[in-house]
C-alpha positions in Angstrom: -19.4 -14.8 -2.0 -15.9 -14.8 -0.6 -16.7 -14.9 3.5 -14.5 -16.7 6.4 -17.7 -19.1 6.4 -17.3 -19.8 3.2 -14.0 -20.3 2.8 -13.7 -22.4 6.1 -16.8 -24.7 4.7 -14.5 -25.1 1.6 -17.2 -23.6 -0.6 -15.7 -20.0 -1.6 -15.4 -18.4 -5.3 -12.6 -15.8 -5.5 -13.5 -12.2 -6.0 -10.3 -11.8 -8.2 -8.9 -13.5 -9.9 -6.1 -13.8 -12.4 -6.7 -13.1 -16.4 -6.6 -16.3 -17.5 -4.4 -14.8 -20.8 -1.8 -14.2 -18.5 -1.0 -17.3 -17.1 -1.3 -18.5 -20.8 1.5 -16.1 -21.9 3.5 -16.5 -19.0 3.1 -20.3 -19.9 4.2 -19.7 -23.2 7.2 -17.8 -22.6 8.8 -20.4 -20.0 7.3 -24.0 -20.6 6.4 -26.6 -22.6 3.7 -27.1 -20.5 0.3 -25.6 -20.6 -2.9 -25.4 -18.9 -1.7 -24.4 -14.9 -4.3 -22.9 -12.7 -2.7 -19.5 -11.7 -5.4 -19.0 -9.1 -5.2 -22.3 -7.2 -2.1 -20.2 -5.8 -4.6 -17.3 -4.9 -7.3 -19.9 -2.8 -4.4 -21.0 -1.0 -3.3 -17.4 0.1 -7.0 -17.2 0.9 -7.2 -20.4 3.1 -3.8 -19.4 4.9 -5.4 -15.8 6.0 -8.9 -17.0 6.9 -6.7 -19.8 8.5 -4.0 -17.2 10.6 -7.1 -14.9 11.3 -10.5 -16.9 12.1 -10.1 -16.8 15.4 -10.3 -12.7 15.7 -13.7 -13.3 14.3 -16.8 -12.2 16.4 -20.3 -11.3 15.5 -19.3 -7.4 15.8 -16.1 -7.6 13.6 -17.0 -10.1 11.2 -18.6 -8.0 8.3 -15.1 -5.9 8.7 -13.0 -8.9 8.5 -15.4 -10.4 5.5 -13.9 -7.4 3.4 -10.6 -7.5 4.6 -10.7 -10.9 3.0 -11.9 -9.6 -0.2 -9.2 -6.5 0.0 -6.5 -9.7 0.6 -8.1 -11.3 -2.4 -7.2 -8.3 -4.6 -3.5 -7.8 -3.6 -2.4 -11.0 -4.1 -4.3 -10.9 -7.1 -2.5 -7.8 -8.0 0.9 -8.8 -7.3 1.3 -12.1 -8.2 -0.1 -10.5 -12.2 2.3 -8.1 -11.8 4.9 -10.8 -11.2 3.8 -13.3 -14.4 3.1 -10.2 -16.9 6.7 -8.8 -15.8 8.4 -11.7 -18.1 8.0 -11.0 -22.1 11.4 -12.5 -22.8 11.2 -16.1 -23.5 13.9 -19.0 -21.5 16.0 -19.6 -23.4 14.5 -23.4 -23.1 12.1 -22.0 -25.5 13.9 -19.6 -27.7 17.4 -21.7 -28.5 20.6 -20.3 -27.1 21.6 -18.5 -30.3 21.4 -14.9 -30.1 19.9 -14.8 -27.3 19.6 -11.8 -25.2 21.5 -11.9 -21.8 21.6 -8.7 -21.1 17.8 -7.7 -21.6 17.2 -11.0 -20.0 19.3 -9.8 -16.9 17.2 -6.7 -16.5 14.3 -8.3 -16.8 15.1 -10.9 -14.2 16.0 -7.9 -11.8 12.7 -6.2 -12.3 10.9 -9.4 -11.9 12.9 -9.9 -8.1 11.6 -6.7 -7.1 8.0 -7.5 -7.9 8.7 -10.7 -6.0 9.9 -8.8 -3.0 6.7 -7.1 -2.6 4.8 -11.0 -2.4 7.3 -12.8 -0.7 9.3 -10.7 1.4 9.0 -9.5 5.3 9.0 -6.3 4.3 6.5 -6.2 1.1 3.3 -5.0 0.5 1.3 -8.4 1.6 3.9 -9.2 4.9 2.4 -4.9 5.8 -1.1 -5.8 4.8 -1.0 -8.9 7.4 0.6 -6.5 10.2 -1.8 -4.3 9.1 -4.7 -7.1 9.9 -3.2 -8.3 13.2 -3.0 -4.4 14.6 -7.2 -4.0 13.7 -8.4 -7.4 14.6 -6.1 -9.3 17.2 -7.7 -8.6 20.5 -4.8 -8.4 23.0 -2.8 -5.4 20.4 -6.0 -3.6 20.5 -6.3 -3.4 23.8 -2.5 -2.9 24.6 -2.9 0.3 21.8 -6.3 1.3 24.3 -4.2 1.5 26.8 -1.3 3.4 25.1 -3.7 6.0 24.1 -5.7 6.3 27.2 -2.0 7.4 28.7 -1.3 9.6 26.1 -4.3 11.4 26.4 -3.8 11.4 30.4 -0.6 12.9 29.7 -2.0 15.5 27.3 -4.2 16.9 30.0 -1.5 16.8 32.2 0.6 19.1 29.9 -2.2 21.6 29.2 -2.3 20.7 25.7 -5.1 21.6 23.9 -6.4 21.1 20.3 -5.7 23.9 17.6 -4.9 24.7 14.0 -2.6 27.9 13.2 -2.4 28.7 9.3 1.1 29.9 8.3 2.7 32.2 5.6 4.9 30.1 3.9 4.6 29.0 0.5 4.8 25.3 0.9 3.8 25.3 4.8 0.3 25.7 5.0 -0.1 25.4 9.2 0.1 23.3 11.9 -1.6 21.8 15.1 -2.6 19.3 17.5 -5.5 16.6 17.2 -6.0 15.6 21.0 -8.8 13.0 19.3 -6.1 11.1 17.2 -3.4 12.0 19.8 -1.0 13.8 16.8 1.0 16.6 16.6 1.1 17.5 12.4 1.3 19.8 9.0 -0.6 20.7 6.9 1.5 21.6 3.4 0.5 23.5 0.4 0.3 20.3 -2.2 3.5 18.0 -2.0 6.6 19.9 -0.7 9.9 20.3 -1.9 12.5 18.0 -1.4 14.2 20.7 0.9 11.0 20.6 3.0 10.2 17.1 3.1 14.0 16.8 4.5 13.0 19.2 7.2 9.5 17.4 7.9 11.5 13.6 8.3 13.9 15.3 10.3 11.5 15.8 13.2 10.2 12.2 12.5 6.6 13.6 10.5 5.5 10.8 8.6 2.9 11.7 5.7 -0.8 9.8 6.7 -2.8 9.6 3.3 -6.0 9.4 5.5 -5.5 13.4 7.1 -3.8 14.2 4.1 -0.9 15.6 6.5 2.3 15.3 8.1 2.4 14.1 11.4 3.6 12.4 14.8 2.3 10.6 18.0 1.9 14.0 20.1 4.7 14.0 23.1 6.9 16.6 24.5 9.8 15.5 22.1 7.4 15.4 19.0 6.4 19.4 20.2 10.6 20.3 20.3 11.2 18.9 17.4 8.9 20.4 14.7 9.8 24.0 16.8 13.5 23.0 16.3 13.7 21.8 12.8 10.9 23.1 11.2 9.6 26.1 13.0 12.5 28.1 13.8 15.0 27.1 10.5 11.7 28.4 8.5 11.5 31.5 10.6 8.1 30.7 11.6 8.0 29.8 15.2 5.9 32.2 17.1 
């Protein structure tokens, strides 16, 4: 089993791992070398997250933070493949110099810095999925977000605002609402809008959220003017 406990005693097995074929052809292609361990990488990503996150861990969160782990297992897993099966044109340490080709070479290297990006940089997909960690597990953001949301909703009721869903007839603009519970002003569309919509939605700062399967916004004053102002009333559908 891959748990904080386990990999902490230094007695963990990886969940994923990487094909061992791959790290032979990647091997091939740009050494003379052979038999590396492609997922002695992958433990050490593991020991640096159990190692940046143990302390979050508490008897309520753990099982939560347990799969995390495993999720974390599988993305570096996934991108750091995606990196090594990215190169199919050998160095040219390997192939000779004669006839080789630079240009295909070129394009290859530029595909393979993009998959790097998403591994290495601030702003790739494992630098979001630690953020990501930090905002469900460390203590002192949970409870600042608490407290962000317990103002929210104390301003709602201030406001008057109240919960609802209106359906609209539009073709791509299904309806729109408030969730008081989630504290979000959103849209619901018709399957994935047109480019000229999805201009108007980012306009008034609406964000797509795979999990409602909608468009939406933290619920203020400004969020409520702005999809009347750019979305509503340019569509002919403000009430």
């Amino acid at each position: 089993m891959l748990t904080f406990e386990k990999v902490q005693q230094g007695n963990f097995e990886l969940v994923y791992k990487i094909p061992k074929e791959v790290g032979q052809r990647y091997e091939e292609l740009t050494s003379f070398y052979r038999g590396r361990d492609f997922n002695k990488e992958i433990e050490s990503y593991i020991e640096s997250f159990v190692n940046d996150f143990r302390s979050f861990v508490t008897p309520e969160n753990e099982k939560a933070l347990d799969e995390r782990l495993v999720r974390y297992n599988k993305l570096v897993v996934e991108l750091r493949t995606n990196i090594l099966k990215a190169t199919t044109i050998p160095s040219v340490m390997i192939s000779g110099g004669a006839n080789y080709p630079t240009r295909k070479k070129k394009r290859e290297l530029d595909r393979i810095h993009e998959l790097e990006r998403e591994l290495y940089s601030n702003d790739g997909k494992h630098e979001r999925f630690l953020d990501n960690t930090r905002k469900m597990f460390d203590p002192v953001l949970i409870e600042q977000r608490e407290n962000v949301d317990a103002k929210r909703k104390a301003k709602a009721k201030e406001e008057g605002w109240q919960a609802f869903y209106s359906e609209l007839e539009h073709e791509e603009i299904a309806g729109y609402g408030i969730d008081l519970e989630d504290n979000r002003i959103y849209i619901v569309t018709n399957g994935k809008p047109s480019e000229d919509i999805r201009g108007l939605l980012k306009s008034a700062a609406m964000r797509w959220s795979p999990k409602n399967k909608r468009w939406q916004r933290i619920l203020t004053e400004n969020a409520i003017r702005a999809i009347e102002n750019k979305i509503l009333i340019p569509l002919e559908l403000s009430e």
